[in-house]
Structures are given as C-alpha cells and as structure tokens.
Backbone bond lengths (Angstrom), bond angles and torsions (degrees), N, CA, C in turn:
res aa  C-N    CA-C-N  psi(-1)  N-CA   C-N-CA  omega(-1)  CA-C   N-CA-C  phi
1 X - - - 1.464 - - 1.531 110.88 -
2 X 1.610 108.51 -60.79 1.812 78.38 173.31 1.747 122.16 -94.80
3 X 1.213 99.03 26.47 1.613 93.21 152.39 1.309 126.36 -62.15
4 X 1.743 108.69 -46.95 1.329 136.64 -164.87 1.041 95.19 -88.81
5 X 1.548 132.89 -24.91 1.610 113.02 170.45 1.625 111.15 -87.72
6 X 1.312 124.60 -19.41 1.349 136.05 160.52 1.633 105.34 -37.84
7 X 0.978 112.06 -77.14 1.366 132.20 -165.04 1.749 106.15 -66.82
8 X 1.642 111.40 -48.76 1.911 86.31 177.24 1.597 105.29 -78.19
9 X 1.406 139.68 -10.05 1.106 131.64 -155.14 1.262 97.09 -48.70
10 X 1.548 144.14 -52.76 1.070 131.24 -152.74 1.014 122.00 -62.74
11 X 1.573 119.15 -21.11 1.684 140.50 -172.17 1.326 120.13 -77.13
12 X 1.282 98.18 -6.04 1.630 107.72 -167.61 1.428 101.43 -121.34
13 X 1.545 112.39 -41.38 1.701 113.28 173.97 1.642 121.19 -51.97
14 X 1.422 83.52 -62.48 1.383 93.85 -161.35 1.383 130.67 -76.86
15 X 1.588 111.56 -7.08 1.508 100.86 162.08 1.910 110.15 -75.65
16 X 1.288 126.74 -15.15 0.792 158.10 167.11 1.752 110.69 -35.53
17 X 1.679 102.52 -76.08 1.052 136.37 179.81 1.587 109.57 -76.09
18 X 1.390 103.80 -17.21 1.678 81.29 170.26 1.481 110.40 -105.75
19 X 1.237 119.47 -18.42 1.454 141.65 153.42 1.754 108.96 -16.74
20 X 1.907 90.80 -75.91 1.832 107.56 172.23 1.947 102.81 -50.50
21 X 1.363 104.87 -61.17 1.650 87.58 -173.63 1.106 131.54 -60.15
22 X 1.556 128.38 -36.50 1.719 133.82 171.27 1.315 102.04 -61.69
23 X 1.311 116.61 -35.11 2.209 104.75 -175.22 1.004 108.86 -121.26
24 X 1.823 148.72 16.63 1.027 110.83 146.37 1.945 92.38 -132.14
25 X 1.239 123.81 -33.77 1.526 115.19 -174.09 1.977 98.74 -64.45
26 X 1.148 128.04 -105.27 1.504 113.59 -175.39 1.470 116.66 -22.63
27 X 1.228 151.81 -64.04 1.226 141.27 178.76 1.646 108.74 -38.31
28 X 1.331 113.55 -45.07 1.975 118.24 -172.36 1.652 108.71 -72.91
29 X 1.387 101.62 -62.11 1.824 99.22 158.80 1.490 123.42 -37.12
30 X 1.562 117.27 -43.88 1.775 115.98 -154.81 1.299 60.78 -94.27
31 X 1.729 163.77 -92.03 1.468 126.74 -129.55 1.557 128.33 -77.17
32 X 1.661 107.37 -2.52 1.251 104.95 152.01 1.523 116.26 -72.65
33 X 0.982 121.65 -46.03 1.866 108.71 173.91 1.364 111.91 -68.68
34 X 1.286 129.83 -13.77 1.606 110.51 156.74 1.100 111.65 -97.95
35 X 1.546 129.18 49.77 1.211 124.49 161.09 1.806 95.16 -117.67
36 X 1.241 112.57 -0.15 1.382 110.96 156.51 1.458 125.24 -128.93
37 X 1.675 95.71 61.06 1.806 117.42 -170.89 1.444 93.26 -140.23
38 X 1.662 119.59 169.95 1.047 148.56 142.82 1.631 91.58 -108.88
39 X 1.747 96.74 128.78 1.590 99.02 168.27 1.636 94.06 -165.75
40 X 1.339 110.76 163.65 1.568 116.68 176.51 1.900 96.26 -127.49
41 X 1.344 117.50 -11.15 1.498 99.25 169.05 2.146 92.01 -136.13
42 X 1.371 85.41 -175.78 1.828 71.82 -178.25 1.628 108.68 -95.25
43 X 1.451 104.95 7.20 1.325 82.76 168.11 1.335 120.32 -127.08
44 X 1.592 100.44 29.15 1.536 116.02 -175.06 1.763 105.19 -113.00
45 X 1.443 121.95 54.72 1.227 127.25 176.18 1.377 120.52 -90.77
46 X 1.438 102.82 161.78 1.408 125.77 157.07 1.336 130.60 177.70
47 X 1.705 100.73 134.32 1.131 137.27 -105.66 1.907 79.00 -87.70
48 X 1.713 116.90 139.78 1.394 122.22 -171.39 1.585 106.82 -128.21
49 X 1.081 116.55 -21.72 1.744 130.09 175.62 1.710 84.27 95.50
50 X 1.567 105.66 -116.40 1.639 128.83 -152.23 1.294 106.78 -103.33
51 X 1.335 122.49 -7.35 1.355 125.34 -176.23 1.797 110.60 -49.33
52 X 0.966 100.72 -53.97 1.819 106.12 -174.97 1.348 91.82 -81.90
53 X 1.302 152.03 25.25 1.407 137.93 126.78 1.217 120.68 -84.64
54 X 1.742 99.86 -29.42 1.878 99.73 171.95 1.514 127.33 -74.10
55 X 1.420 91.55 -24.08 1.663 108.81 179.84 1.418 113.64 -67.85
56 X 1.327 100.35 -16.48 1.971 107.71 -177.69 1.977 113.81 -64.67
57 X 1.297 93.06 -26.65 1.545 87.39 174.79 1.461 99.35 -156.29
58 X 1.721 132.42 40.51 1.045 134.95 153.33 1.527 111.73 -140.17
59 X 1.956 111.75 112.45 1.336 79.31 -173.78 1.819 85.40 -128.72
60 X 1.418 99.50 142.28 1.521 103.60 172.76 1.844 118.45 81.67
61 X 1.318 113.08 5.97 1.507 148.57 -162.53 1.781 95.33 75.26
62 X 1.564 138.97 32.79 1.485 127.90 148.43 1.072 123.26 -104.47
63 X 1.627 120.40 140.45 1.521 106.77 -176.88 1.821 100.31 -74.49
64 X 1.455 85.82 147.89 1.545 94.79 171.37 1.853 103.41 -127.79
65 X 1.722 93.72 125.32 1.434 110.71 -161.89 1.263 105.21 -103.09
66 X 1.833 117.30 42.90 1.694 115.74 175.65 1.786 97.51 -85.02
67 X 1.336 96.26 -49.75 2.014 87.04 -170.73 1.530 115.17 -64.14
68 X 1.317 117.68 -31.63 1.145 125.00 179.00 2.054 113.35 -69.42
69 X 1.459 109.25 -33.13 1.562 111.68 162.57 1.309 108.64 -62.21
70 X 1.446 114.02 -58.71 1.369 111.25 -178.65 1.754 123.82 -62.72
71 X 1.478 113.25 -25.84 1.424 107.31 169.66 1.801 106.23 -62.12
72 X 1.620 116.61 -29.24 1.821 98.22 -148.37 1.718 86.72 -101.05
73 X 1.313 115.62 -1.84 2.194 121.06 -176.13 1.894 82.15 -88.37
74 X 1.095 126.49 -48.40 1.411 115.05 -169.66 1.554 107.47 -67.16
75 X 1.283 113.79 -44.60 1.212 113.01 171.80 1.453 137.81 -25.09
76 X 1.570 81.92 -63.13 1.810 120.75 173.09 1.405 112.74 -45.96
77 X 1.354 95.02 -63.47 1.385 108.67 -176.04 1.772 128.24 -57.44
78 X 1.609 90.92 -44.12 1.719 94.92 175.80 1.544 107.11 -63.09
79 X 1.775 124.65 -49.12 1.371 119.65 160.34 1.491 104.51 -3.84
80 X 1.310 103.97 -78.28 1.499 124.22 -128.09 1.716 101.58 -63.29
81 X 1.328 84.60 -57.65 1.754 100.95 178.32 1.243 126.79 -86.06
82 X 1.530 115.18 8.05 1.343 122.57 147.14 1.632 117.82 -95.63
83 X 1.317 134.75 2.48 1.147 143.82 144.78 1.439 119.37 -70.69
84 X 1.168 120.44 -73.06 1.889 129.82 165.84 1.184 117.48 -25.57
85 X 2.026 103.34 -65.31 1.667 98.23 -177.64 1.472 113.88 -65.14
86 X 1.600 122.55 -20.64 1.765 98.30 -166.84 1.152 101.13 -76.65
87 X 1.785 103.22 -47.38 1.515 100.79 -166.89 1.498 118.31 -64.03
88 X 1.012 140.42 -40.45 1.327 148.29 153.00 1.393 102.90 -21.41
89 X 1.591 122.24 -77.83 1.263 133.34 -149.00 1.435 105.64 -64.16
90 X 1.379 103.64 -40.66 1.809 112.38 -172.81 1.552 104.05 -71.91
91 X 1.524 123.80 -49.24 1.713 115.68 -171.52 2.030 91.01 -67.69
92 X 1.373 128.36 -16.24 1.374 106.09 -178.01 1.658 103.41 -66.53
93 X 1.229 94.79 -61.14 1.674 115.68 168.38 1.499 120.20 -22.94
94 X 1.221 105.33 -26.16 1.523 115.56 -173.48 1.841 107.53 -94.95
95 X 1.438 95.45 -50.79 1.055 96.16 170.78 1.377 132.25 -60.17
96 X 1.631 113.76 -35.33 1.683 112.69 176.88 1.496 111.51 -87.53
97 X 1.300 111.90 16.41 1.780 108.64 168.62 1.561 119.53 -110.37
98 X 1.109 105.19 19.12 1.570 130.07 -174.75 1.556 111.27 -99.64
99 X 1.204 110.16 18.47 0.959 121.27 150.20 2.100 109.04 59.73
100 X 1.790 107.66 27.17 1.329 121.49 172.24 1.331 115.78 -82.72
101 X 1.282 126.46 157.32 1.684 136.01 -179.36 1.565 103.35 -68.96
102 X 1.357 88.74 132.59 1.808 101.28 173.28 1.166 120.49 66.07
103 X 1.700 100.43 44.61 1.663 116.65 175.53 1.624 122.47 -87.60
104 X 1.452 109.90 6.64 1.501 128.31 -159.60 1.295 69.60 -117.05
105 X 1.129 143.56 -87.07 1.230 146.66 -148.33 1.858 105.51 -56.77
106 X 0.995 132.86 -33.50 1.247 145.65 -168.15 1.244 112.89 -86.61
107 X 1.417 104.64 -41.38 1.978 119.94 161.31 1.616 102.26 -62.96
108 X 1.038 125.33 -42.81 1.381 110.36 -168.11 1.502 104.39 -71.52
109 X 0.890 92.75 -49.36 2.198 108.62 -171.99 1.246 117.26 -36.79
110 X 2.084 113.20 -40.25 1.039 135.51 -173.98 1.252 102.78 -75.47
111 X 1.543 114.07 -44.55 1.811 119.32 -174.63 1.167 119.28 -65.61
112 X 1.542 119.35 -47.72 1.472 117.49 165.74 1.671 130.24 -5.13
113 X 1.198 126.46 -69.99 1.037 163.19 -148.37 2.256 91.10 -71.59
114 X 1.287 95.46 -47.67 1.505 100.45 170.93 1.536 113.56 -80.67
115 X 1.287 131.94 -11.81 1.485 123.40 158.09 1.094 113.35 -76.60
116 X 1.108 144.02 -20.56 1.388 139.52 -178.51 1.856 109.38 -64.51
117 X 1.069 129.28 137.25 1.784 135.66 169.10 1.730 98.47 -58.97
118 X 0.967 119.93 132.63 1.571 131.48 151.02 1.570 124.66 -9.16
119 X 1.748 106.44 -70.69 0.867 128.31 162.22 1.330 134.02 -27.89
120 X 1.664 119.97 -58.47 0.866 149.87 -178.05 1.614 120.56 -65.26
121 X 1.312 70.01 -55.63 2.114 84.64 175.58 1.392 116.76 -79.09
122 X 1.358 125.81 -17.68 1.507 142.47 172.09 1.742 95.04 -64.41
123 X 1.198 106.56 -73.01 1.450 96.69 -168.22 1.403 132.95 -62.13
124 X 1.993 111.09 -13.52 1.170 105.15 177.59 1.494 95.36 -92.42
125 X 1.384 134.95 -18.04 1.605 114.88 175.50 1.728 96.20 -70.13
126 X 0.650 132.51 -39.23 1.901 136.32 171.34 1.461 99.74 -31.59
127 X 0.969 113.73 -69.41 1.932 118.55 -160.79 1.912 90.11 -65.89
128 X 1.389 112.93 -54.32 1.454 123.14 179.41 1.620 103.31 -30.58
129 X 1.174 103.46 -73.58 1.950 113.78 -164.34 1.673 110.83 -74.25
130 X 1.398 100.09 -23.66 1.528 103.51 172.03 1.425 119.68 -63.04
131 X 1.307 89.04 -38.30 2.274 91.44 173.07 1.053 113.04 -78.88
132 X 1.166 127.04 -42.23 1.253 126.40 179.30 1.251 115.68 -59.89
133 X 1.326 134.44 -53.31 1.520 143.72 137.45 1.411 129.40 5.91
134 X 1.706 103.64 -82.74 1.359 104.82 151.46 0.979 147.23 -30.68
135 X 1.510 121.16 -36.10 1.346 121.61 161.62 1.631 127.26 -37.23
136 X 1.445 89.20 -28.68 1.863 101.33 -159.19 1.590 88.11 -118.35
137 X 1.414 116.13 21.20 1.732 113.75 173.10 1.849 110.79 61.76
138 X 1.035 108.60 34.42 1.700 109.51 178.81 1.479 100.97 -148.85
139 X 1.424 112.39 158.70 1.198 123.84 139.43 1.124 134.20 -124.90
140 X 2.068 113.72 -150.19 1.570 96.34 -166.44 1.514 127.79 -49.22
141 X 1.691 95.38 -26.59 1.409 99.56 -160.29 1.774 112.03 -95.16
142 X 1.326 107.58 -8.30 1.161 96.30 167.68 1.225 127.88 1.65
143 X 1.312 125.98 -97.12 1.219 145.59 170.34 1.182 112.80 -99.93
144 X 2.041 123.19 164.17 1.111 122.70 157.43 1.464 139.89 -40.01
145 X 1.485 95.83 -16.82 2.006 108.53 -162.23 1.098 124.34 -117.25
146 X 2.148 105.88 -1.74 1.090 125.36 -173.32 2.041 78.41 -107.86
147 X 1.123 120.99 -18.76 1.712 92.81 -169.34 2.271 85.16 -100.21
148 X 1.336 108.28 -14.89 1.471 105.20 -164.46 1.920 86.62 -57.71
149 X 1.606 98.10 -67.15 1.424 102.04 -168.37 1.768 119.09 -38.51
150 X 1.198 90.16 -27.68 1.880 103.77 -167.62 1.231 105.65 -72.67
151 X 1.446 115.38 -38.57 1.565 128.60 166.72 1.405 125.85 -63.34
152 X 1.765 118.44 -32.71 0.912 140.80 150.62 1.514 114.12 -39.82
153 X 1.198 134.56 -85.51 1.212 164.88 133.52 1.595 113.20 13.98
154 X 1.382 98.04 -68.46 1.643 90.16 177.06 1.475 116.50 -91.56
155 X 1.484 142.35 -4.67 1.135 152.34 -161.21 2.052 91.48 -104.04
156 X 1.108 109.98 -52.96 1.722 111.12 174.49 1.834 103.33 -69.43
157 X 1.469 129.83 -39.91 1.364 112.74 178.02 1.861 111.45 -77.18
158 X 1.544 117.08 12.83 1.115 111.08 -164.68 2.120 98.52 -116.91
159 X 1.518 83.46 -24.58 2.077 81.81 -174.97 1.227 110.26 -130.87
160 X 1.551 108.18 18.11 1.317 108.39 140.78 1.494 149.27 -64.32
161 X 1.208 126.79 -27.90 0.945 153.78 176.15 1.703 102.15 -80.87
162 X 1.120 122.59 -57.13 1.365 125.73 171.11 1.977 117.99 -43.96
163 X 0.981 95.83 -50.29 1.420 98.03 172.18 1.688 128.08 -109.92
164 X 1.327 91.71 15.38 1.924 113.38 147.02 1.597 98.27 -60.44
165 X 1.614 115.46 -65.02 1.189 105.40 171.42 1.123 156.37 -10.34
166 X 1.336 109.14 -76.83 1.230 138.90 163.55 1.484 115.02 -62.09
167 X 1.328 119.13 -40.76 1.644 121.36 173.48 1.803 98.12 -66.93
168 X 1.211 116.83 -49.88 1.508 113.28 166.39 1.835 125.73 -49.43
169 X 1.037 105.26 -44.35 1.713 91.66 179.60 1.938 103.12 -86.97
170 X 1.553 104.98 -3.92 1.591 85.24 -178.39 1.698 111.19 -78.62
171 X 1.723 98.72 -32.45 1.443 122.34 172.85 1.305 111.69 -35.61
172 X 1.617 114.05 -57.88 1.831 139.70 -167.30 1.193 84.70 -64.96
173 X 1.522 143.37 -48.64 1.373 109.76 -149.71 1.553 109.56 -107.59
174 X 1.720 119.27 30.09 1.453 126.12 166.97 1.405 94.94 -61.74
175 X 1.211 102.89 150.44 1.840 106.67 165.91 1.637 103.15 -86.20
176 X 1.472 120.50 115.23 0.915 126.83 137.70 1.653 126.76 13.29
177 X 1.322 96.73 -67.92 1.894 124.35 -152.46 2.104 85.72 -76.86
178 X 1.441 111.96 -28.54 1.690 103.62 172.71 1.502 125.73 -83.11
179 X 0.934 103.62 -17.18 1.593 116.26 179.98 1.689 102.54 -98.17
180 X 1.489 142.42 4.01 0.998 142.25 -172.32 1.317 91.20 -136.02
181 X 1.146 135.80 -17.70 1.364 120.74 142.89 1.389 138.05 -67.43
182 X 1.603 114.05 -26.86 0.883 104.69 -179.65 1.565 117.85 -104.05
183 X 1.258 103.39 16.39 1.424 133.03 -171.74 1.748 100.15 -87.17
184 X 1.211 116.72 -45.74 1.781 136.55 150.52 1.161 117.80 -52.24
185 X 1.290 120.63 -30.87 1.609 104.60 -177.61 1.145 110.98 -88.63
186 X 1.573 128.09 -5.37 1.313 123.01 -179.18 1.841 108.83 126.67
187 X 1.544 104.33 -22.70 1.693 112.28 -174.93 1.684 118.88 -25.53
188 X 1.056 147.61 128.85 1.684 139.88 158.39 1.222 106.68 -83.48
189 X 0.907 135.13 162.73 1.572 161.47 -162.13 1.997 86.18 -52.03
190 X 0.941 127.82 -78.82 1.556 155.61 -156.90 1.883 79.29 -57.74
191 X 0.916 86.58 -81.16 1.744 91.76 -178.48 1.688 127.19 -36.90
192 X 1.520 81.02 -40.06 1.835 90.69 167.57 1.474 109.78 -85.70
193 X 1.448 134.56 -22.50 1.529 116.12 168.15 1.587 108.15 -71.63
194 X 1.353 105.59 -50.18 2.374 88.37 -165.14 1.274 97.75 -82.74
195 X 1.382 140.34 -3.49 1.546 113.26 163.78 1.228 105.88 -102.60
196 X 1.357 156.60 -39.43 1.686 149.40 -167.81 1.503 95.74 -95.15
197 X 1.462 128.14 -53.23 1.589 109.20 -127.34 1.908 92.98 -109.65
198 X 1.244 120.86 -20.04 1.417 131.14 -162.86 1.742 88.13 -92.21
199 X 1.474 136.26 -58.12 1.241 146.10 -174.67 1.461 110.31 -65.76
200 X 0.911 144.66 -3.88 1.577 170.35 -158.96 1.512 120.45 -131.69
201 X 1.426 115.02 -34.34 1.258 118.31 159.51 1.894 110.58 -104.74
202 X 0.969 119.83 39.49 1.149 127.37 144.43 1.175 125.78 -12.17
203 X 1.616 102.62 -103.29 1.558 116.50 172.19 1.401 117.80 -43.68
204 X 1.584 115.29 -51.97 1.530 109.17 178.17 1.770 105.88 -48.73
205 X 1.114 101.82 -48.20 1.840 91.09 -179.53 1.156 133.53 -46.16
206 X 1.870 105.76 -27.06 1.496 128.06 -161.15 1.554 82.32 -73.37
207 X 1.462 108.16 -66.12 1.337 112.07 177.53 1.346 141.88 -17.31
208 X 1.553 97.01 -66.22 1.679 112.46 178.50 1.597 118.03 -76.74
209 X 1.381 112.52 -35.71 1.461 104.56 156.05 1.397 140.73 -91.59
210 X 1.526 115.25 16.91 1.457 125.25 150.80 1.603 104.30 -80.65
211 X 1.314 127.79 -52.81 1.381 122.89 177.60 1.588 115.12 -70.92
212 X 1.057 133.35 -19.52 1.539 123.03 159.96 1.419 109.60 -79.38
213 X 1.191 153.11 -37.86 1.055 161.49 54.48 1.789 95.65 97.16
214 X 1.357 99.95 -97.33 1.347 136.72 -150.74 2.030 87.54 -93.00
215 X 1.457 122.75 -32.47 1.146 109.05 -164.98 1.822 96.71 -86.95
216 X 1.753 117.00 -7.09 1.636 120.22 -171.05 1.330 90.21 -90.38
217 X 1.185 142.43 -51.02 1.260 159.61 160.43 1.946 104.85 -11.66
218 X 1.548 105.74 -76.19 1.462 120.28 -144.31 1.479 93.75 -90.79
219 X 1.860 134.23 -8.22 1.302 134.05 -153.20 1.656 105.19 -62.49
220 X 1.232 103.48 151.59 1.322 113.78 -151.14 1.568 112.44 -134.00
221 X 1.517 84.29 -81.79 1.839 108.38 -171.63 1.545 111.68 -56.83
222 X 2.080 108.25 -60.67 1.391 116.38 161.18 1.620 105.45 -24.80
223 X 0.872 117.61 -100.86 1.567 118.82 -166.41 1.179 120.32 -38.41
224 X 1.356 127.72 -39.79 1.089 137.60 -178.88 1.955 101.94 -46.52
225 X 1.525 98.42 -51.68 1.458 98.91 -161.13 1.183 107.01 -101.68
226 X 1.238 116.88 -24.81 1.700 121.45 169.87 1.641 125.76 -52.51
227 X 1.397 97.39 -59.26 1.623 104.87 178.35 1.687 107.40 -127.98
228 X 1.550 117.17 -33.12 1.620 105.10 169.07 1.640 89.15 86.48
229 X 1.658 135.28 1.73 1.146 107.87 156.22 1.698 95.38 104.36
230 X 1.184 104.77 8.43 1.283 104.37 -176.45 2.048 123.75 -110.20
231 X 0.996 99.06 160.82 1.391 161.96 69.07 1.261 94.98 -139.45
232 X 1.553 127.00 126.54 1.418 128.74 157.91 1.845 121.52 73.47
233 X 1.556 101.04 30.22 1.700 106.37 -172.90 1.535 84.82 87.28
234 X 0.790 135.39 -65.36 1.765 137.00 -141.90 1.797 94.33 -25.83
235 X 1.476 126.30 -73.19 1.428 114.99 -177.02 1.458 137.83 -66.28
236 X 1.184 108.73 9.50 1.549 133.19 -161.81 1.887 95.94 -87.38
237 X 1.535 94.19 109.85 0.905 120.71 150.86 1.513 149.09 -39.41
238 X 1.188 147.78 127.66 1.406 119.78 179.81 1.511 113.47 -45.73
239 X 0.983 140.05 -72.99 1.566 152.87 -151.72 1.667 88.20 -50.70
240 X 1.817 114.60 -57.30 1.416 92.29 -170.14 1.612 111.02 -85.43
241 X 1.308 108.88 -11.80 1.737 100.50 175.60 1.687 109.20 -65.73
242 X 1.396 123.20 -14.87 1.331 128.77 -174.46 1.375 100.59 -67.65
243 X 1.592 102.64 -60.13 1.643 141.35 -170.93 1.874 84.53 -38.97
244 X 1.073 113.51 -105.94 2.076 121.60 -170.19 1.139 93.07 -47.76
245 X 1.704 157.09 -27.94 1.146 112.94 155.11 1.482 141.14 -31.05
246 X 1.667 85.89 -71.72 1.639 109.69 169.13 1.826 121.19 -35.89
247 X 1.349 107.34 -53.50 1.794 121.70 -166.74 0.825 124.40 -143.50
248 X 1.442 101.68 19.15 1.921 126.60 153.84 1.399 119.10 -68.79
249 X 1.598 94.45 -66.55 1.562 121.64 -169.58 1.359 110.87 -99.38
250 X 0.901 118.64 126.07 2.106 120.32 171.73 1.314 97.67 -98.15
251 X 1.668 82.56 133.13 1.837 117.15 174.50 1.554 89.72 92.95
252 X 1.624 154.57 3.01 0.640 120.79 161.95 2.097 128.59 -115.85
253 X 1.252 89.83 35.42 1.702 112.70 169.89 1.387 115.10 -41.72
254 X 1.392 106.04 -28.09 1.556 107.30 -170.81 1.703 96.11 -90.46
255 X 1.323 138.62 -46.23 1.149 145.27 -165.86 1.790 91.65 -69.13
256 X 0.957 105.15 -46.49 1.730 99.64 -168.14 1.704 111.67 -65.09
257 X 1.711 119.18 -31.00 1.067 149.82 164.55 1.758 109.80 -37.89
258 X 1.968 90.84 -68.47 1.255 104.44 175.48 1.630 122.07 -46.73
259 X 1.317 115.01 -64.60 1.507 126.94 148.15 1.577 124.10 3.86
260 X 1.197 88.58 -80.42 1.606 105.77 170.02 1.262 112.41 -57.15
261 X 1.153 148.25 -18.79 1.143 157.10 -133.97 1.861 77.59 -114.99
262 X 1.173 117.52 -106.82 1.634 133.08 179.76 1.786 92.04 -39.46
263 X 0.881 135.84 -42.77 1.515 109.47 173.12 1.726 116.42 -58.14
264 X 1.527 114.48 -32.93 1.443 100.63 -166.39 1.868 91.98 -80.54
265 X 1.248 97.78 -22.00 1.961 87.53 -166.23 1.553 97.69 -87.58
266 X 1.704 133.97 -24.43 1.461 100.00 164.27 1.599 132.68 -77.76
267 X 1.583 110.00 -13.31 1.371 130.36 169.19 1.573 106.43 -55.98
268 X 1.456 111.34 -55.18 1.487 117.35 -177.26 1.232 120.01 -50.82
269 X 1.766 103.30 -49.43 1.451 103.78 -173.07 1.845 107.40 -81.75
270 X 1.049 119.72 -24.34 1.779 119.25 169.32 1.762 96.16 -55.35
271 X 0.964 124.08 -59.81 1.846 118.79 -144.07 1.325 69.54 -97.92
272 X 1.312 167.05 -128.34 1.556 133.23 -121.55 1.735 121.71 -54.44
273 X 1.037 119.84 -17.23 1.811 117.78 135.11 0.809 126.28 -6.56
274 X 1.560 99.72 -85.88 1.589 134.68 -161.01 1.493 110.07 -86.06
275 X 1.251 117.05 -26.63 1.790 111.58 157.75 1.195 106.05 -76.17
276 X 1.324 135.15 -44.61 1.580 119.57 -156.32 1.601 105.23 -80.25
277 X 1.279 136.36 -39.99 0.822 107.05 141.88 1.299 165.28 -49.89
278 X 1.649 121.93 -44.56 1.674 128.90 126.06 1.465 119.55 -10.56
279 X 1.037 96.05 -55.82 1.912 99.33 -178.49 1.396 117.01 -70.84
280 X 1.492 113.54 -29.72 1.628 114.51 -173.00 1.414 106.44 -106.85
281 X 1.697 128.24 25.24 1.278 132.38 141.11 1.524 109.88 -87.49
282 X 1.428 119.16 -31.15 1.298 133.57 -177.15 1.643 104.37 -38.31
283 X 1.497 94.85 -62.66 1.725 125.34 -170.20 1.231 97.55 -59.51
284 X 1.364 130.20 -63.27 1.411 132.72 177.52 1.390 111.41 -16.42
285 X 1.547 100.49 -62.62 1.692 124.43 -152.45 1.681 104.81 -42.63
C-alpha cells in the first residue's frame, strides 16, 4: 500500500502544485515587481525603483494622509468588529446549546444573513439607515462615524451568524464528563465558563478571530456599496482606497500596486500575530 501510494503521489500532487504556482505564486511575484513599475497594462512597464512607494504618502513633495487615514479607520474598524462578532457570536452559541425549543430554527435565522453576497445586503441596509436617517436630516454618509457605525453594523449582522457556528460545534464537542465535574466540585456558572468552557474553546477562538480578523482587514464590497468611501475618502477603507487608487487615477497603477503590496505584508504579519499567539495559549492549556 504505500509503495503504490509512493509511486501515484506525484499524479495527484502535482497537477495540484502547478495549479498553486500558475494562480497564485507567479501572479504574487509579477505584482511585487510592478509595484516597482509605472505601467497601465502588465505588460506595458517601466521599471521606476521606489517612487510608487514614495508616492504613497508623498505627493508633489506634500505628504498626503489618505492611505495613512485609511490604514488607522481600517484598523479601528477590524478592532471593533472583531470584538462584537466573537463576543456576540459565542454568548449566541451559548445560548442555543442549552438545550431550548427551536434551536435548529434559531441557528438557521442567525445564518441567513451570511448567504446573502455583500453587495446585495449593503444596499438593502443602505435604503434601511437612509430612512431612518432622514428623519434627523442626515444620512449614512453624513459623517465618518455615522457611515463607520453603518459599516460596523452591517458587516457584524452579516458574520455573526457564521461563527455562531463554529462557536457551536466547538461548544458540542466539550466532554460532558468536565463540566459535570466541575459542576461537583462546587463551580458557579461564571466559574464554570473561564475555567472549563473558555480554556476548551481555545482553538475555536484561534479560529474565529483569525477569520474576523483577516475578513475586517480585506472588507471590500460592504464599503464599496454602503458608503463608496464617503464623505470625502473619510470611510474608505484600505481594500477600496487600494481599489480608486488603481482605476480611479491614471498613471497611477503602479502606486495602487505598491499599496497592495504593504497591505498583504501588514495583513500577513497581524494574522500570524494573532495565531501564534492564540496557538501558544492552546499549548499552554
């Protein structure tokens, strides 16, 4: 048996493996070297060194403080909605494993909300907050904090439910036989979550806050259709401040390039952060 798996392994890897290199290794390399190009197609370059890294927050010899707003509003924001969705998601989680009527039904209700496209669901919370708005003569975009919250708002009612999930099957698979032990020794409710039930869902945590994480980080579509970055850049996100760099402005493909470039390597280095630590409480445990 593993002779014969010796011998087909290659048949199975390597269309596999060349799969990963034609679509994601060459494509990531060739857009790191056009992050040191002026080009309008990718094969219409030439070659600039650091300039479209300098251009990121110097333009004309002035600093210009749009990427730098938009790096510390994304910031904010992933905070925010990586706090809301766990904690939210996990006390739902808690609640539908308690063994109450119409907990199938209540899991689904919550999930909904994650089948829906981005797009889609952006614009009907749009028409939603816009009436409501009006009342008080504003809308989403009013201000930065009236479209931040709005962004807030529909991005936590959309991946919440998704990682109810996951906080739910990590819940299901406590052993029983530890929580009824410590239910004997005297434990209270409070006492039985941070010593049995919080230390036990570990990994699920590692889990749910690498993917909220990385999904507050990369948001895109929401904004795109929610506020568009508005009033005045003010809500503009990294992903879409990258976005109107790139196919906003002509002649500046390479700067938007560049962008992307320091977005995937500060994203990278945050979410292996935030696992390696996660993971080496895991080990602790």
């Amino acid at each position: 048996m593993q002779k014969t798996m010796r011998k087909y392994w290659p048949v199975f890897v390597l269309p596999t493996m060349a799969a990963f290199v034609i679509g994601f290794i060459v494509p990531f390399i060739y857009g790191i070297f056009l992050s040191f190009c002026k080009f309008t197609t990718v094969t219409d370059w030439k070659f600039t060194g650091l300039l479209n890294y300098t251009r990121i927050l110097f333009v004309n010899g002035k600093l210009d403080t749009t990427f730098l707003h938009s790096l510390w509003y994304t910031m904010l924001f992933t905070l925010v909605t990586v706090l809301i969705i766990n904690v939210a998601s996990f006390a739902i989680a808690m609640a539908l494993t308690k063994g109450i009527k119409g907990t199938n039904l209540f899991r689904t209700s919550f999930f909904l909300p994650n089948l829906i496209g981005g797009i889609v669901l952006s614009y009907i919370w749009l028409m939603i907050f816009n009436a409501i708005l009006q009342k008080h003569s504003m809308t989403i975009v009013s201000t930065q904090w009236t479209a931040f919250w709005g962004l807030v708002a529909v991005v936590c009612w959309q991946q919440i439910g998704y990682m109810m999930i996951i906080y739910v099957a990590g819940i299901q698979n406590i052993s029983p036989d530890l929580i009824e032990a410590a239910k004997i020794d005297g434990a209270n409710n409070f006492q039985l979550l941070k010593s049995v039930i919080l230390p036990m869902l570990r990994p699920t945590i590692t889990i749910c806050t690498f993917l909220t994480l990385t999904n507050g980080f990369k948001l895109f579509d929401q904004n795109l259709a929610l506020t568009g970055g508005n009033p005045g850049k003010m809500s503009e996100l990294l992903a879409l401040n990258i976005y109107n760099t790139m196919y906003g402005t002509t002649g500046w493909q390479g700067v938007g390039q560049a962008k992307a470039v320091l977005f995937f390597i500060f994203v990278a280095i945050i979410a292996l952060a935030q696992n390696k630590i996660t993971t080496r409480k895991e080990v602790e445990l």
